[in-house]
DOKOLBA-546327 format. One line per field, with one value per residue (C-alpha): residue number from 1; residue in one letter; x, y, z. Coordinates in Angstrom, 3 decimals. Example, Ala and Ser with C-alpha at 12.3 -4.5 7.8 and 13.67 -1.06 7.14 Angstrom:
BEGIN
resi: (1/2)
resn: (A/S)
xx: (12.300/13.670)
yy: (-4.500/-1.060)
zz: (7.800/7.140)
END
This chain:
BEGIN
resi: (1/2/3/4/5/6/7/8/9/10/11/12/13/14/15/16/17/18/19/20/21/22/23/24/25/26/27/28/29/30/31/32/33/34/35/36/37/38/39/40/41/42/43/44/45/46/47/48/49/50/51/52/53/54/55/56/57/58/59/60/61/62/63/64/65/66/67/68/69/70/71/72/73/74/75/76/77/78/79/80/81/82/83/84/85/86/87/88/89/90/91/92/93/94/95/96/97/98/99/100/101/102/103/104/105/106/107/108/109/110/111/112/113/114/115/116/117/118/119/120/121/122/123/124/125/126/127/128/129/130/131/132/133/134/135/136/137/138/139/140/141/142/143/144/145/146/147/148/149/150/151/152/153/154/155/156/157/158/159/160/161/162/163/164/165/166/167/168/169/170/171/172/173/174/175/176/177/178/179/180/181/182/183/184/185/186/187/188/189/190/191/192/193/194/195/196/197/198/199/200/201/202/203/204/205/206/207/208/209/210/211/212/213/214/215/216/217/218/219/220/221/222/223/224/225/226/227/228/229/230/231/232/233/234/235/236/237/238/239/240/241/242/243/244/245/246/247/248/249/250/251/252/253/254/255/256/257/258/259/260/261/262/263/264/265/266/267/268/269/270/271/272/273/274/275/276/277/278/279/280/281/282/283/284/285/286/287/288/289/290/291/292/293/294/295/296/297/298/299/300/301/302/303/304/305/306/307/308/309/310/311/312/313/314/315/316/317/318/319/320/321/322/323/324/325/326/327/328/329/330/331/332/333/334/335/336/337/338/339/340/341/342/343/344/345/346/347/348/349/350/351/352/353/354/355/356/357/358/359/360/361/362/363/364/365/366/367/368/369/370/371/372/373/374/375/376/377/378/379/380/381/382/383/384/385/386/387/388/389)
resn: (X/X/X/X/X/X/X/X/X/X/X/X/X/X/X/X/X/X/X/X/X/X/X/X/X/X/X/X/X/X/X/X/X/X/X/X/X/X/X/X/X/X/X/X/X/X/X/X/X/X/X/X/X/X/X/X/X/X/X/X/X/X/X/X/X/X/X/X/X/X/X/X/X/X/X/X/X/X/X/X/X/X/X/X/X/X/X/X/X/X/X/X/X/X/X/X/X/X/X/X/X/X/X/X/X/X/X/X/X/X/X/X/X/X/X/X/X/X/X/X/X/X/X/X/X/X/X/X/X/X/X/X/X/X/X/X/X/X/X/X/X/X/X/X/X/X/X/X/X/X/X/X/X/X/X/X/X/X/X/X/X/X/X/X/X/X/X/X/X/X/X/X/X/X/X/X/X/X/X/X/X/X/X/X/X/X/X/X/X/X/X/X/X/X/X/X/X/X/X/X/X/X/X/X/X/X/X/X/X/X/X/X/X/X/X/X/X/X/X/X/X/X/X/X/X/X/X/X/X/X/X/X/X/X/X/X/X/X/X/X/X/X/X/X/X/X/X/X/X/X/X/X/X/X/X/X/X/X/X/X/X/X/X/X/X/X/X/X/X/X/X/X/X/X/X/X/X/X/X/X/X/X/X/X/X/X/X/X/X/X/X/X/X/X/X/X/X/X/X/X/X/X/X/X/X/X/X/X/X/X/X/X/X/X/X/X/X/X/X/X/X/X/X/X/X/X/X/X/X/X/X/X/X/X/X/X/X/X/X/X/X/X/X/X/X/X/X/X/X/X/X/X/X/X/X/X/X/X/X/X/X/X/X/X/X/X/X/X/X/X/X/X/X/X/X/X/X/X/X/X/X/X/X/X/X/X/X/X/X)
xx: (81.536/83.829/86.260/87.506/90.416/92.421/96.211/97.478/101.115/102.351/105.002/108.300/105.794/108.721/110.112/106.705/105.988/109.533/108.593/105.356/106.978/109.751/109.009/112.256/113.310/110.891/113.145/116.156/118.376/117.606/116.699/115.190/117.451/119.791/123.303/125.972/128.116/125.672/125.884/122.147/120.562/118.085/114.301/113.191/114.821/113.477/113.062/115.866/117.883/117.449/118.820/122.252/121.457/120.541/117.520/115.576/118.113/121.267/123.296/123.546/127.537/127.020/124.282/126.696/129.551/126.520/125.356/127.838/125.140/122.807/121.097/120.165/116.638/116.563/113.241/110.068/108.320/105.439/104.607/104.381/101.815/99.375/99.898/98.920/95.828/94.801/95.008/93.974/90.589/89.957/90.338/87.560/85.644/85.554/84.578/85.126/87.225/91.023/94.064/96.644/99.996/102.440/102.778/102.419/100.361/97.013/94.401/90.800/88.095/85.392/83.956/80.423/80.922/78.656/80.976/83.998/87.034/89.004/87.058/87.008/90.559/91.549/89.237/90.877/94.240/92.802/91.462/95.016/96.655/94.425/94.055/96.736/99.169/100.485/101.098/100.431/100.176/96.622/96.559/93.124/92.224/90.225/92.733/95.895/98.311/97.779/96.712/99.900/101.883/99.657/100.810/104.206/103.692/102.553/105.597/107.654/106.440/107.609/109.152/112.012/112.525/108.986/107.138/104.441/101.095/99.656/96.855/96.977/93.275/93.705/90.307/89.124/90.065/93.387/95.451/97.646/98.417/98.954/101.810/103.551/105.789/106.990/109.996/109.645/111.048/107.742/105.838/104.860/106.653/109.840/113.031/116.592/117.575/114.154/115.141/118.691/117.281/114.902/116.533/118.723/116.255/115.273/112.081/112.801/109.134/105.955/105.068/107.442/106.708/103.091/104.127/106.373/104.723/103.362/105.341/108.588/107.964/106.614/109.156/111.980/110.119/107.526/104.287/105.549/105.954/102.535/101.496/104.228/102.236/98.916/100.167/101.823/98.337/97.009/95.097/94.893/91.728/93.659/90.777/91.381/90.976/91.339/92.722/95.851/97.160/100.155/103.065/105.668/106.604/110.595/112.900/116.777/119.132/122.584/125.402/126.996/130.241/130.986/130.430/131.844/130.893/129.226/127.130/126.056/124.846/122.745/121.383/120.309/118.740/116.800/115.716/114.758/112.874/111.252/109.624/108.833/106.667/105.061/104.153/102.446/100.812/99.746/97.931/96.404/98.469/101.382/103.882/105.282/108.518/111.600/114.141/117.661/119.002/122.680/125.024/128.912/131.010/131.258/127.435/127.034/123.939/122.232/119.023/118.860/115.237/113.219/109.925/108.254/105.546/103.081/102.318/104.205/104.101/106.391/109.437/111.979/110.903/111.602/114.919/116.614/115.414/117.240/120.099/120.794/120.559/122.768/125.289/124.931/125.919/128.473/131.372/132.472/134.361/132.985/132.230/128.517/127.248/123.084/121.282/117.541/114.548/111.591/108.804/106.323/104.016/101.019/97.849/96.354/97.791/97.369/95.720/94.992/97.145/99.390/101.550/103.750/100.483/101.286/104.391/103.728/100.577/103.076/105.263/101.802/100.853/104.279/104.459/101.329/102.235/105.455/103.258/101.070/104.101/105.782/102.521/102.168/105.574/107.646/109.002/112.454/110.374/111.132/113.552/114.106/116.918/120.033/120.689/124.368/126.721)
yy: (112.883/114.871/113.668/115.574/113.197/114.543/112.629/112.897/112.865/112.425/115.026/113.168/110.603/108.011/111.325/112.725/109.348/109.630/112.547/111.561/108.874/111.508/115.053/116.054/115.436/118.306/120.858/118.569/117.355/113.487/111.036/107.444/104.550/102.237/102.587/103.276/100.920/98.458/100.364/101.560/104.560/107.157/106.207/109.874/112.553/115.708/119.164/120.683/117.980/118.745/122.046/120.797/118.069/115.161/113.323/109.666/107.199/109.068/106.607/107.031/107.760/110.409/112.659/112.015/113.924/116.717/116.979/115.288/116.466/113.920/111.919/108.779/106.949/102.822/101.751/101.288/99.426/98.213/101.810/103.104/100.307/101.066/105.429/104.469/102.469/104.764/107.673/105.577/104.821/108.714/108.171/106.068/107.936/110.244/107.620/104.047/104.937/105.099/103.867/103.636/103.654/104.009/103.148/107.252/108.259/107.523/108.740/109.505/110.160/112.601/112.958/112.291/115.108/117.895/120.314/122.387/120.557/123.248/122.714/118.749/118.737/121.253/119.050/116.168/118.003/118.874/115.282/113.894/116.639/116.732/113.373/111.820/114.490/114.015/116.707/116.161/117.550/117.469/118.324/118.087/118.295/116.733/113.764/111.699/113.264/116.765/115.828/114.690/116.850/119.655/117.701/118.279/121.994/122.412/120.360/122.951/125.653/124.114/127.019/126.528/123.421/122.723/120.363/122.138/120.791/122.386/122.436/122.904/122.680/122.877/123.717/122.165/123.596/125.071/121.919/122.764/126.453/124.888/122.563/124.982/126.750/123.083/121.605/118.590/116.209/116.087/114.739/110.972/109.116/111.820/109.967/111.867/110.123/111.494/114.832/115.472/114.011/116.693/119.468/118.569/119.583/122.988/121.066/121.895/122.633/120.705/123.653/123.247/119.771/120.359/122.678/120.329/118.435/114.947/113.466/114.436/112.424/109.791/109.406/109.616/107.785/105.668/104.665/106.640/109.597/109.652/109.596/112.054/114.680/114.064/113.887/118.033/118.624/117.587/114.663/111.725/109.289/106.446/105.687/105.675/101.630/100.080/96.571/96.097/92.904/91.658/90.466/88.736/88.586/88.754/89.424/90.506/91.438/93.377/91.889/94.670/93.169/90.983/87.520/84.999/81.623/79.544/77.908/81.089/82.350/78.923/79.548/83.284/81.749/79.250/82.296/84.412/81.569/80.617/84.674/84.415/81.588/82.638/85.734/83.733/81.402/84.448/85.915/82.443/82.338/80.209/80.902/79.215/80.952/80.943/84.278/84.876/88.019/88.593/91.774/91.384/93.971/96.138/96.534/94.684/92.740/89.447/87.990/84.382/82.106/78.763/77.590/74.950/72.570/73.743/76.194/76.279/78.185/75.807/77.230/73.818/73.753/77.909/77.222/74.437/76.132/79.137/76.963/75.828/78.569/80.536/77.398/78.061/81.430/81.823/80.395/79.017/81.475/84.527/87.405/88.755/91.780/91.435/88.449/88.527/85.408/86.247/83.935/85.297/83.984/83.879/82.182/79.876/77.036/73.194/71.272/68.140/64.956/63.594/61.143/61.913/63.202/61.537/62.822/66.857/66.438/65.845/68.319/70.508/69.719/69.756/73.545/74.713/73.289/75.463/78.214/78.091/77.846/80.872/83.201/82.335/82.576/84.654/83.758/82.523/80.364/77.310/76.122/73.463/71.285/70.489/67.250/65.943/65.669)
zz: (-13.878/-12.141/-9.576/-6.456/-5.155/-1.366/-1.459/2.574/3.310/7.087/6.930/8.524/10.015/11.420/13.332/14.531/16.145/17.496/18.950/20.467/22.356/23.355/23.195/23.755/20.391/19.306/17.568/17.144/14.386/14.871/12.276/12.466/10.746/11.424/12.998/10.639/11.697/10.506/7.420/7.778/6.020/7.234/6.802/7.848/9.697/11.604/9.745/12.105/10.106/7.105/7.130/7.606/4.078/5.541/4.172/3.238/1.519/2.894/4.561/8.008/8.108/5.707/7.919/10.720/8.783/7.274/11.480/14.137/16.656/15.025/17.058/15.190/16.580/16.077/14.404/16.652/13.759/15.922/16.506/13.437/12.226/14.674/14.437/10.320/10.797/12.779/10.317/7.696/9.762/9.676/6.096/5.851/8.029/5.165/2.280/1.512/-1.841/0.100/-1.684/1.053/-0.800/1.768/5.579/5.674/2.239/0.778/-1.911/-1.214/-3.355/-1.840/-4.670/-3.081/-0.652/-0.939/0.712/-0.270/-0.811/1.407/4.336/4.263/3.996/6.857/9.040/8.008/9.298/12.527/12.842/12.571/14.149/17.503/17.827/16.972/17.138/13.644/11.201/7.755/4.524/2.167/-1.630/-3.634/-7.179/-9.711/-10.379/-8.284/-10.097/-9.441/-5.848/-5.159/-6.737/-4.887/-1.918/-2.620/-3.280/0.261/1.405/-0.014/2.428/5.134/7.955/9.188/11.540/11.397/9.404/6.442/7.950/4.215/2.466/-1.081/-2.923/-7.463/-8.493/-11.787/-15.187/-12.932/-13.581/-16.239/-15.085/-11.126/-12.941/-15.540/-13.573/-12.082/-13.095/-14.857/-12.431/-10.458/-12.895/-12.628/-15.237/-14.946/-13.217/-13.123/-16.778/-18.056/-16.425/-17.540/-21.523/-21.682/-20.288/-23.584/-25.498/-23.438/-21.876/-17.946/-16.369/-16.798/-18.582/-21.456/-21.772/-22.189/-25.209/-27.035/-29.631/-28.573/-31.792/-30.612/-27.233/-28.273/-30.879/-28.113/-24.929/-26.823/-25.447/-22.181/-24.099/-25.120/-21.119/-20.105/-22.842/-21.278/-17.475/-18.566/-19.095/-16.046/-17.747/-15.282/-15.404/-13.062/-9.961/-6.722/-5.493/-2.552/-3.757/-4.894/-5.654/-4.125/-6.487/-4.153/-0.885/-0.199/3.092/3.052/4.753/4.861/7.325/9.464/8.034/4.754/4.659/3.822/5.746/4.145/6.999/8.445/4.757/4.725/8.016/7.039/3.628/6.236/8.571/5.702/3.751/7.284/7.349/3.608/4.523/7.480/5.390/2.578/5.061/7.079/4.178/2.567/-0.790/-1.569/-4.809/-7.792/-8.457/-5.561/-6.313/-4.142/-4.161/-4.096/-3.204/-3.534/-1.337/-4.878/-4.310/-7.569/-7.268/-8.746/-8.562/-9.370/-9.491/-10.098/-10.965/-9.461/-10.953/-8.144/-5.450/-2.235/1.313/3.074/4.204/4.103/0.400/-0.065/1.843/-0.098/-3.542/-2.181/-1.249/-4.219/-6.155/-3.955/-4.731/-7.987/-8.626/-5.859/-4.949/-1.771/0.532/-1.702/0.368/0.577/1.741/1.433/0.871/0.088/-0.433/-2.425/-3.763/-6.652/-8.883/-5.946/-5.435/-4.007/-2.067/-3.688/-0.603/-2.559/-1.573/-4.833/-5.495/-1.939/-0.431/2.942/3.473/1.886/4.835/7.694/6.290/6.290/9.736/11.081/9.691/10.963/14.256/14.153/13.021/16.385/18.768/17.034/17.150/20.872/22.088/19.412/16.257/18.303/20.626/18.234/15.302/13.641/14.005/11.832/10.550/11.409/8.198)
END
């Protein structure tokens, strides 16, 4: 059957909710990120900022030499939660087939809509626009690739200083001719490397690429090559589904300046371990495999991990796991510039006593206790104390 899938893109959504709590950033060159003497980088930045080169990813020290007027905006994450459930609601409004993939993106199939594709998706606009006072940009065709890459068409047409608020609808058997004038590096599946390979060999829009002979591609990118043919094409039979299974929860964090104590890396491993497990208690699961991350002051980084015999949520457990791998790989007084706790391998938690059954229960109890303090008074309300050396 065929498929009629709408991709929606908040157009500089951290900076339009920026603006809604301040309208007289409208028009400016600001940009939403941390400080750059913390060495933060911009999440999103206005449209009046671009223009001068600053964008996603830059560090924030950078934009500041691109635009010394730049005003840079600290993160209101709360804020930005509640403005995307709220679009994503609208989304569902429309069907129960959404794929949110991004705090600010999301497929929807509409397939079952007996109406034109143009029409649902400029209502959708208005929807977000007048209510929530959000632009955004809508692409629709007959597959999630082409949507988004519609999507980020429109984007393109922005005016200047303004976001694009587009629409861009592909009818059906348009796919490939939408995507052969489009260079390559919009394809899925296409990074830089990818990019810069094929333009070797002439291939520099999706056009060209859906030309070559599949042979040659998958004889240079394998099994990938085989995709990257059919995805030229505009062949893309992925559904839109709204589960997706979470792999691992992780926290980091990047000092403002090197460090190198060792008791105050410890007692960062301990905070971070005690989010990652209010996380996996949070959401019911518990994980099997504990993973540090490591960056030196060269920004090389390292990730280091164990596996344990059976599930765990606790965070004492996560924290001296992470404690002594960190031991392991680095030596004392070694400088450190981001530090990170992740635990993987997720399902459910083991609640059946063992062979120290008693004492894993009062460690269970105790933590759940903690738990019911923190969510009541703040995560800082209570910590646990340090046992004299």
């Amino acid at each position: 059957m065929p498929r009629t899938i709408l991709h929606l893109d908040l157009d500089a959504f951290f900076c339009a909710v920026e603006e809604l709590h301040d309208p007289s950033l409208r028009g400016k060159a600001f940009a939403v990120g941390g400080r750059p003497e913390e060495r933060g980088v911009v999440a999103s930045c206005s449209y009046a900022a671009r223009r001068f080169g600053v964008r996603s990813a830059l560090p924030t020290s950078r934009a500041l030499r691109l635009c010394p007027e730049l005003l840079v905006i600290s993160h209101h994450r709360g804020n930005y939660g509640e403005m995307s459930e709220k679009v994503m609601q609208r989304l569902h409004d429309l069907s129960p087939l959404v794929e949110q993939i991004s705090i600010d993106e999301a497929f929807v199939d509409i397939s079952d809509l007996h109406e034109s594709p143009q029409a649902i998706a400029r209502r959708l606009q208005k929807r977000v626009n007048d209510e929530l006072g959000l632009p955004c940009s809508v692409g629709v065709a007959s597959n999630k690739l082409v949507a988004k890459i519609a999507t980020e068409v429109g984007k393109k047409t922005a005016k200047k200083d303004q976001p694009p608020n587009a629409v861009t609808v592909v009818l059906p058997g348009t796919e490939a001719a939408f995507l052969e004038p489009l260079p390559v590096i919009m394809l899925w599946g296409v990074g830089p490397k990818t990019a810069t390979k094929l333009a070797g060999v002439g291939i520099k829009t999706i056009g060209d690429l859906a030309h070559h002979p599949a042979d040659d591609l998958i004889r240079w990118f394998g099994e990938n090559g085989r995709d990257l043919s059919r995805r030229a094409c505009g062949v893309d039979d992925s559904p839109v589904t709204d589960e997706h299974e979470v792999k691992s929860i992780s926290q980091e964090t990047t000092f403002t300046r090197d460090v190198r104590d060792d008791r105050l890396l410890a007692n960062t491993l301990r905070e971070l371990s005690a989010e990652v497990g209010r996380r996996l208690r949070q959401a019911g699961i518990a994980g099997t495999t504990v993973r540090i991350k490591l960056r030196w002051p060269d920004f090389t980084t390292l990730t280091r991990q164990i596996t344990l015999p059976q599930p765990s949520d606790q965070d004492e457990e996560i924290y001296h796991l992470a404690l002594d791998l960190l031991g392991k790989v680095r030596a004392k007084g070694k400088a450190v510039r981001l530090i990170g706790v992740g635990v993987s391998g997720l399902g459910p938690p083991l609640r059946q006593l063992e062979l120290w059954g008693a004492v894993s229960e009062r460690s269970r109890r105790l933590q759940e206790a903690l738990d019911a303090v923190r969510a009541k008074y703040g995560q800082q309300s209570i910590r646990r104390g340090k046992r004299k050396e």
